[in-house]
Steps between C-alpha positions, in 0.01 A plus 500: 500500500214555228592475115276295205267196627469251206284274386502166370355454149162325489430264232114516551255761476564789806301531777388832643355586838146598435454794781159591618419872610277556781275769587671697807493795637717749656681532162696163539549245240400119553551286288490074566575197276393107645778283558523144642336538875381830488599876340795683434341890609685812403452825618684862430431879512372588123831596415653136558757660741423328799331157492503176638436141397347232729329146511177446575428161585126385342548102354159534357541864372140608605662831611303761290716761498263724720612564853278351821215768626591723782283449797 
């Protein structure tokens, strides 16, 4: 398995993913882009070794990016 993924040519202008970092701490990278329904959240060591993408579902995207208060 593996080898070259390709890509169809695009008559149009391209379209990028426009990824938004968050504050975080314990040295971890999040970064989160709004989709239809909700967010696409990614998350990795500062090295971008080990990561992980996920969904978060939010129709209305009021999510601000901060997490809830401990208590």
């Amino acid at each position: 398995m593996g080898g070259h993924v390709g890509t169809a040519a695009r008559n149009q202008e391209s379209v990028f993913i426009d990824w938004e970092q968050l504050d975080s701490t314990k040295g971890l990278t999040v970064l989160r882009v709004p989709v239809p329904g909700g967010w696409l959240v990614y998350a990795s060591n500062s090295y971008h070794q080990h990561g992980g993408l996920t969904f978060y579902p939010d129709p209305d995207h009021v999510w601000d990016g901060g997490s809830m208060v401990r208590g």
